[in-house]
C-alpha positions as CSV (number, residue, x, y, z in Angstrom):
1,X,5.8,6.1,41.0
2,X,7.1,8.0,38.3
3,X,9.9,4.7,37.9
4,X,7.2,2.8,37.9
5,X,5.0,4.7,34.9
6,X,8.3,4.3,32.7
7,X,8.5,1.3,33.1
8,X,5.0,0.2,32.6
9,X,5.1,2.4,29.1
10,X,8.4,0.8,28.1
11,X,7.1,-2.9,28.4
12,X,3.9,-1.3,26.1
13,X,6.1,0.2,23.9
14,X,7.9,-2.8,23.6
15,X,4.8,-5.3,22.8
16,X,3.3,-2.5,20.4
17,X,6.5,-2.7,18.7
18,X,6.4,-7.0,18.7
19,X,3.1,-6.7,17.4
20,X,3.7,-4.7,14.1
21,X,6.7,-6.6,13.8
22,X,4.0,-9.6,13.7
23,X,1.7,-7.7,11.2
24,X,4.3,-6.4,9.1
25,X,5.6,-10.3,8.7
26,X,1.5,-11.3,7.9
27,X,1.9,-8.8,5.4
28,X,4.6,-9.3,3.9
29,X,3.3,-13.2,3.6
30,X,0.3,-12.0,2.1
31,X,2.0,-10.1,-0.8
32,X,4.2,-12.7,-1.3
33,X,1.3,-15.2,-2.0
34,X,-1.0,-13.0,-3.9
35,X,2.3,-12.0,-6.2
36,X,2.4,-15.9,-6.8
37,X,-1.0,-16.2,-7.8
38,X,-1.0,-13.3,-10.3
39,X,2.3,-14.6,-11.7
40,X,0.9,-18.0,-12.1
41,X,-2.6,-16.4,-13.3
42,X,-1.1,-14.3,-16.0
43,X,2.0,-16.3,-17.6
44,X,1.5,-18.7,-20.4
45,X,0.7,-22.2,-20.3
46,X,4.3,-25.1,-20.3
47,X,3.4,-25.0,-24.6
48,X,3.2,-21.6,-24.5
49,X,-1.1,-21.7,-24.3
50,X,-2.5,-18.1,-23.5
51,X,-2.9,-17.1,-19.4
52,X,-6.1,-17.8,-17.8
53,X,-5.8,-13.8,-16.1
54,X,-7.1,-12.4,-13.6
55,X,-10.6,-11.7,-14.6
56,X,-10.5,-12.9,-18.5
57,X,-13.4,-15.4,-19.2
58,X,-12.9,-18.9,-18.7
59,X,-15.3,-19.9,-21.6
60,X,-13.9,-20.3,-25.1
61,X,-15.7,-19.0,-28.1
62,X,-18.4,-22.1,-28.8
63,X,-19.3,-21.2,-25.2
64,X,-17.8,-24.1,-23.9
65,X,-15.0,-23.8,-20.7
66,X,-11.5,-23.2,-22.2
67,X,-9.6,-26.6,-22.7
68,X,-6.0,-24.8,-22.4
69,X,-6.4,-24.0,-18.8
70,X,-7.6,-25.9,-15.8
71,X,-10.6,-24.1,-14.9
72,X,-10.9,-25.4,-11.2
73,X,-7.7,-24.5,-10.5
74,X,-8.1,-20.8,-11.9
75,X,-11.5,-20.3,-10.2
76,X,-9.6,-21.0,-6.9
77,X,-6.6,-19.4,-7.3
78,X,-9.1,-15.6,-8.3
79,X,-11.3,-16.8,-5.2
80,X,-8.0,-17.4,-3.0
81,X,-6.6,-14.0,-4.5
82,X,-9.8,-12.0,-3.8
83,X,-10.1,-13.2,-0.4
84,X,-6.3,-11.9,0.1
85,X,-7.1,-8.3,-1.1
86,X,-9.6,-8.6,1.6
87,X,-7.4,-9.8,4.0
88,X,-4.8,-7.5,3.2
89,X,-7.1,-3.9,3.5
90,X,-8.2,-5.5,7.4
91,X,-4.4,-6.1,8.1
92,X,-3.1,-2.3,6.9
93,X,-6.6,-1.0,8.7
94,X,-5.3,-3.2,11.8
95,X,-1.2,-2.2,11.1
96,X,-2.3,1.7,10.8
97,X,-4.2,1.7,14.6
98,X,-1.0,0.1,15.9
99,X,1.0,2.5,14.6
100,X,-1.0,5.5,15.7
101,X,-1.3,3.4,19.7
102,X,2.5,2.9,19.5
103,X,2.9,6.8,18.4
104,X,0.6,8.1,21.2
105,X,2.7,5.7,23.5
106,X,6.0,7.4,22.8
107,X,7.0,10.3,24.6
108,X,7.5,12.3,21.6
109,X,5.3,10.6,19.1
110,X,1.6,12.0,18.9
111,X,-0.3,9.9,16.9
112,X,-1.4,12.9,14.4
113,X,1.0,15.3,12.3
114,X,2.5,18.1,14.7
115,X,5.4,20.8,15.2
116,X,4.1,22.1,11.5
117,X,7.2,24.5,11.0
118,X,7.7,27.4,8.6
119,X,9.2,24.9,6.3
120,X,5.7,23.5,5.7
121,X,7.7,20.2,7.2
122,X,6.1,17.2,9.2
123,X,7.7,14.6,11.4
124,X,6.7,11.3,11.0
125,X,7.6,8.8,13.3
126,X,7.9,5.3,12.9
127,X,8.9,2.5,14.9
128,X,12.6,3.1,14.1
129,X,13.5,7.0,13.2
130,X,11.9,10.3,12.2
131,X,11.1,10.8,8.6
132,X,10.6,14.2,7.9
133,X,8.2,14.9,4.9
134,X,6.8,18.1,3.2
135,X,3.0,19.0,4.6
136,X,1.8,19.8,1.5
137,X,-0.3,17.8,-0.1
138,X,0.4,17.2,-3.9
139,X,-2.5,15.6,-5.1
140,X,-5.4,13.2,-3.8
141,X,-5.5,9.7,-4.8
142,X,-9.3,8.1,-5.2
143,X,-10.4,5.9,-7.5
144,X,-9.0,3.0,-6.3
145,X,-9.5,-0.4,-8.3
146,X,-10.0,-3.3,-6.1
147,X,-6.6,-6.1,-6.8
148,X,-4.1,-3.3,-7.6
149,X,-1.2,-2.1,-6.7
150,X,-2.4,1.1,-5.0
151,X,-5.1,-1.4,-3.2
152,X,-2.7,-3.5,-2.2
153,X,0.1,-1.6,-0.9
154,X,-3.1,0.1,1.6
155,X,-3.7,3.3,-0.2
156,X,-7.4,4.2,0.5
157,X,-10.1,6.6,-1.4
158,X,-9.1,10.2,0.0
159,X,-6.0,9.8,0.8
160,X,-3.4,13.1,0.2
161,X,-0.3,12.2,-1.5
162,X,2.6,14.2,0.6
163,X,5.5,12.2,-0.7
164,X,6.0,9.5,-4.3
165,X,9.7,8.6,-3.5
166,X,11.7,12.1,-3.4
167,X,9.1,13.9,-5.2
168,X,7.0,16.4,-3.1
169,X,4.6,19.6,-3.8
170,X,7.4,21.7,-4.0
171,X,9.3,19.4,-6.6
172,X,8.5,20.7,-10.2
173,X,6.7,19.0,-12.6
174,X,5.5,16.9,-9.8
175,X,3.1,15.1,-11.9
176,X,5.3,14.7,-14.7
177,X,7.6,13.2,-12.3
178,X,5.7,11.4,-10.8
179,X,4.2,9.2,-14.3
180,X,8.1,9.0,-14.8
181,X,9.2,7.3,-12.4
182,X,6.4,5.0,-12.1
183,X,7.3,4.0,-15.6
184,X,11.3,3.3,-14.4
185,X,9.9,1.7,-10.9
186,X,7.9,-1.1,-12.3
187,X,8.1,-4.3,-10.1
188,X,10.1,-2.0,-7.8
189,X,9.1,-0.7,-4.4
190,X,8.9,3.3,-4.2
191,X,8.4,5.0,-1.1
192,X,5.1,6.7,-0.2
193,X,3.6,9.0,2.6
194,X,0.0,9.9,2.2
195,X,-2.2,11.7,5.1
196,X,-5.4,10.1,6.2
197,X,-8.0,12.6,6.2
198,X,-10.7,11.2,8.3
199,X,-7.8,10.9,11.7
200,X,-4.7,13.0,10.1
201,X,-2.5,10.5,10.3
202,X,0.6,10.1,8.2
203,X,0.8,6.6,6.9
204,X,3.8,5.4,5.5
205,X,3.3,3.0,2.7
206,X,5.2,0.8,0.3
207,X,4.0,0.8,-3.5
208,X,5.3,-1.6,-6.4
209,X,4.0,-0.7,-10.0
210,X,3.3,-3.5,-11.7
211,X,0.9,-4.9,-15.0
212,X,-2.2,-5.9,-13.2
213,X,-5.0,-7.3,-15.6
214,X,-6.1,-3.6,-14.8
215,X,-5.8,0.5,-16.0
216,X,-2.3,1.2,-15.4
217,X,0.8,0.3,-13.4
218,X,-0.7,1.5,-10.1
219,X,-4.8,1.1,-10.8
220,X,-5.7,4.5,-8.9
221,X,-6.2,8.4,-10.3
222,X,-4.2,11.5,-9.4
223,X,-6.0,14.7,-9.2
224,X,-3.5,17.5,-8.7
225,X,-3.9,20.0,-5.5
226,X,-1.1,22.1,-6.6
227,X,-0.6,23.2,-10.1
């Protein structure tokens, strides 16, 4: 019986791990089309005519719709780009339960932060190794603007920052650091683990700071925990 229970959790291990495979490729198709758009929505014209944007006005100064852009076109591509963002925040909401089910399915994975050491260390499991990140959180991210790079990469209001790339709570400066290397990482992917405080999950994310039509490189606030 006990062959058989192993085997049963194997095969749901397995298709868990097919599944956010699948996910993780619908993702991945999703920033790669909404990263079009914005490129598209924020270059210059072939003769070098000012963007359209991504929420500039498409109505020119008489009040009449801009002649150096093709309206139609823009209005779809912000509609097609706003019904991504949507898309994208169901998608990390449906990629985060599978990661938590496919965490409580592994013999050593619970589904929340455990084994809290004298370190002030967690153990985060993902579908392919431990990552072992500092407990402590280092600041709390809200303020989310909707089509940014902190909305998009699936950050949510609330969340604790544990981990920006290398930089902890324990790291000096954090903050400092942190507005550094945003600065050196733009168009770059940096590395980020955050703790959902509603479930206590640790939820590993991928962030790219990038000009947005937006505040900032990342369009979210920092408040500090530890100072």
């Amino acid at each position: 019986m006990e062959f058989v229970d192993k085997k049963e959790n194997s095969s749901k291990v397995k298709a868990l791990r097919d599944a956010l495979n699948l996910l993780a490729a619908q993702r991945e198709a999703l920033e790669a089309e909404a990263e079009a758009i914005h490129c598209e929505l924020t270059s210059p014209g072939p003769n070098n005519e000012p963007p359209a944007g991504i929420k500039d006005s498409m109505i020119d100064s008489e009040g009449f719709p801009r002649g150096d852009i093709d309206v139609i076109n823009v209005k779809n591509k912000r509609r097609r780009l706003a019904e991504i963002n949507t898309d994208y925040k169901v998608l990390m909401k449906r990629i985060e339960g599978a990661m938590v089910e496919l965490h409580q399915a592994l013999p050593s994975a619970p589904a929340a932060p455990v084994n809290s050491s004298s370190s002030g260390l967690l153990n985060l499991q993902s579908s392919d190794s431990i990552i072992t990140v500092n407990s402590q959180a280092m600041a709390k991210l809200d303020e989310i603007l909707q089509d940014s790079p902190a909305a998009l990469a699936g950050i949510q209001d609330g969340d604790l920052l544990l981990q920006f790339d290398n930089i902890t709570a324990s790291t000096d400066s954090f903050m400092t650091l942190i507005a550094q290397l945003v600065g050196k990482k733009v168009n770059e992917s940096i590395r980020v683990v955050v703790k959902r405080p509603s479930s206590g999950a640790l939820v590993e994310l991928e962030l790219v700071p990038k000009p947005w039509g937006g505040r900032g490189l990342l369009g979210c606030h920092l408040t500090p925990i530890k100072t």
